[in-house]
VODREN-736321 format. One record per atom (N, C-alpha, C, O): x, y, z. Coordinates in steps of 0.05 Angstrom, whole numbers, plus 5000, padded with zeros to 4 digits. Layout:
<nodes>
XYZ/...
</nodes>
This chain:
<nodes>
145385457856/147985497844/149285747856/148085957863/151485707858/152685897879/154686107858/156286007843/154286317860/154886567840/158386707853/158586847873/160186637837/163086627841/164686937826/165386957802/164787067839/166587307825/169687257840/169987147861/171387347828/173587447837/174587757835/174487947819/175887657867/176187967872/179788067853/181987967846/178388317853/180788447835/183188507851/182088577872/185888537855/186588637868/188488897876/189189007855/189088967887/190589247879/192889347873/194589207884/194089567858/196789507849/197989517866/200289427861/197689617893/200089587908/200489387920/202589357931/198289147923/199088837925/199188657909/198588427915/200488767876/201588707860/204688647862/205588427856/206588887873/208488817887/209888637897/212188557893/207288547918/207988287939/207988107934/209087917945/206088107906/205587777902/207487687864/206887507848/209687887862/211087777840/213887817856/214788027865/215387487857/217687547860/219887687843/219287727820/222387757853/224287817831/225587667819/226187457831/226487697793/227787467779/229787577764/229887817760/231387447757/234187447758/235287247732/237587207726/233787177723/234086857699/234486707701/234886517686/234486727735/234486307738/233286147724/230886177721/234685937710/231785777700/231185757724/229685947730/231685557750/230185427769/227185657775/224985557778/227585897774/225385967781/223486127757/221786307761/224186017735/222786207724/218986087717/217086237714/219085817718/215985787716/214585867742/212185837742/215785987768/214586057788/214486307788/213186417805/215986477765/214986697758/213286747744/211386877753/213286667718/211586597701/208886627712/207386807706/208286367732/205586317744/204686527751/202986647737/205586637776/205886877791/204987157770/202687227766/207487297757/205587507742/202387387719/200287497715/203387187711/198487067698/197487067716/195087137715/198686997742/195986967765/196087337769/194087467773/197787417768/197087747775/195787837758/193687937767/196087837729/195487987709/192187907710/190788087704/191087687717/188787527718/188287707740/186287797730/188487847763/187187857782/187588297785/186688487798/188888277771/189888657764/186488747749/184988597737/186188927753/183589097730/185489287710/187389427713/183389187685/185589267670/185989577661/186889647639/185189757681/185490017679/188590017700/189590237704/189989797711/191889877722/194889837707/197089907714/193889707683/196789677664/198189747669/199689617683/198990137659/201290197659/202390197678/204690277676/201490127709/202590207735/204189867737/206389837747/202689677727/202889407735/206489357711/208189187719/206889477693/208389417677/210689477687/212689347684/210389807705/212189917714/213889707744/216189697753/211289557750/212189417776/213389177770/215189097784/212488977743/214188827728/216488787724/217488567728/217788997714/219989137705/221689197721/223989167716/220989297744/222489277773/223188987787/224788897804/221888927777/221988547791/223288337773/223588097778/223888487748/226488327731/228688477731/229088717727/231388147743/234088367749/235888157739/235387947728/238688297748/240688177729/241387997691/241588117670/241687767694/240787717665/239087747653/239287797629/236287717666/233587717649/233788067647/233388157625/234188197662/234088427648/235588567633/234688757619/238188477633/240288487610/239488407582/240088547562/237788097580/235487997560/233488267550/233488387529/232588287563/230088577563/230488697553/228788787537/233488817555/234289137539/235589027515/235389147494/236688847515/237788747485/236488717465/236888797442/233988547477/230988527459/229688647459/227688547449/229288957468/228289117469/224389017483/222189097477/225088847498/221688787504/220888927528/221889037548/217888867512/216889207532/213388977540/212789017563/212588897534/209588767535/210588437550/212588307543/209188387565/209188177589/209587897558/211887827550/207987827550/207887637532/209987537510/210587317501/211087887505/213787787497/215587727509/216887527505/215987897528/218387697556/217587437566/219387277571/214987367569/215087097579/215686967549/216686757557/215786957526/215286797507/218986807502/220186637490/220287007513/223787037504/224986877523/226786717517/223786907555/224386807580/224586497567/226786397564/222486387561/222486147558/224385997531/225385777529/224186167517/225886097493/228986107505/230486107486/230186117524/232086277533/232885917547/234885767544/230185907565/230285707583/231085397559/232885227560/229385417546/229585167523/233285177515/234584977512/233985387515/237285377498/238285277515/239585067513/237885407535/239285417572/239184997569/241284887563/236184807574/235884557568/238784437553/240784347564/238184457529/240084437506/242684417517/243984217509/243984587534/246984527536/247484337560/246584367583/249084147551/249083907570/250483997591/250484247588/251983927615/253083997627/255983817631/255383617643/257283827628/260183727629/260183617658/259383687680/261783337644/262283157681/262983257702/261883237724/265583427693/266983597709/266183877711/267584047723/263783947699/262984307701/260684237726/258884087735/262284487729/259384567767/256984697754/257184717730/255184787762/252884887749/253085247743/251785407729/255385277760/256085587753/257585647731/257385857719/259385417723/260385447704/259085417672/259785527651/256685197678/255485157660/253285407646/252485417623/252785587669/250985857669/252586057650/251686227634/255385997657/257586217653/257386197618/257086387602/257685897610/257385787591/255785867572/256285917548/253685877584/249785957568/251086297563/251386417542/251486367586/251886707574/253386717553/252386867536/255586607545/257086617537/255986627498/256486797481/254586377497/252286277474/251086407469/251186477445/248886567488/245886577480/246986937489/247487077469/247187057515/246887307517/248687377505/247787397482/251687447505/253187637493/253687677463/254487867451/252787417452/251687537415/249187777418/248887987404/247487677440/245487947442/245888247445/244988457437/247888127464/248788467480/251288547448/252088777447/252188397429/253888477408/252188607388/252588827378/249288387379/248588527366/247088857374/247389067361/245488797399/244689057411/246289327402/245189517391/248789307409/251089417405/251589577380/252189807377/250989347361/251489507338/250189647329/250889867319/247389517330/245689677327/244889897340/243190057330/245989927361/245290337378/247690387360/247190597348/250190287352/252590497339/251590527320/251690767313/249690337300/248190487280/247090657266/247490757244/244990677290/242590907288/244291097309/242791277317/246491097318/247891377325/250291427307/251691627308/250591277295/252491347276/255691407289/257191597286/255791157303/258891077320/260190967296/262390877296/
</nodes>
C-alpha cells in the first residue's frame, strides 16, 4: 500500500492559484473551487496571511457585497456569493434585454437595498 501525503503549499503560491473575482456568476463556482482547493492545501498556521490574500482577489460587486454584509470568514462569503448567484438564477431575462442589462437589473434588486441598508445603519451608530 502506497502511503499518500499532500504537500502543503505556500502563501505566496496562494496568490497564483486564486483568481480575482468580480461577481460574475459565470465564474464564481471556479472560484469557489479554487479558494477549498487552497484552503485544503494552506497549513493552517497561515490564515491570517491567506484571508488577507482572499480579500485582495475579491473586486468590484462581490466586494461591494463584502462590505455591506460585513463578511469577514471564507464560508460566509462563499455561502452569500452563492445566495447572491441563486437570486441572480431567479431573474428571467427579457427577450429584448442583453445580459448587461439584465446584471444592471440584479444590482438594482439585490445590491442597492444592501448598500441602503448598510447606509443606514453606519448613520446610526454615528448618529447622522
Amino acid at each position: 500500500m502506497q502511503n499518500t501525503t499532500i504537500q502543503k503549499i505556500s502563501i505566496a503560491d496562494t496568490r497564483s492559484l486564486i483568481p480575482d473575482f468580480d461577481g460574475n456568476p459565470d465564474d464564481l463556482h471556479h472560484f469557489i473551487d479554487c479558494v477549498d482547493t487552497v484552503i485544503n492545501l494552506t497549513d493552517d498556521s497561515q490564515t491570517p496571511f491567506f484571508s488577507g490574500i482572499l480579500k485582495s482577489k475579491i473586486k468590484g460587486q462581490a466586494h461591494y457585497l463584502c462590505q455591506t454584509k460585513k463578511l469577514t470568514d471564507w464560508e460566509s462569503i462563499k455561502n452569500e456569493f452563492s445566495i447572491a448567484l441563486d437570486e441572480m438564477k431567479k431573474i428571467k431575462q427579457g427577450t429584448r434585454e442583453s445580459a448587461k442589462a439584465k446584471v444592471q437589473r440584479f444590482d438594482v434588486i439585490y445590491t442597492e437595498p444592501q448598500l441602503a441598508i448598510s447606509k443606514e445603519s453606519s448613520d446610526a451608530c454615528f448618529g447622522h
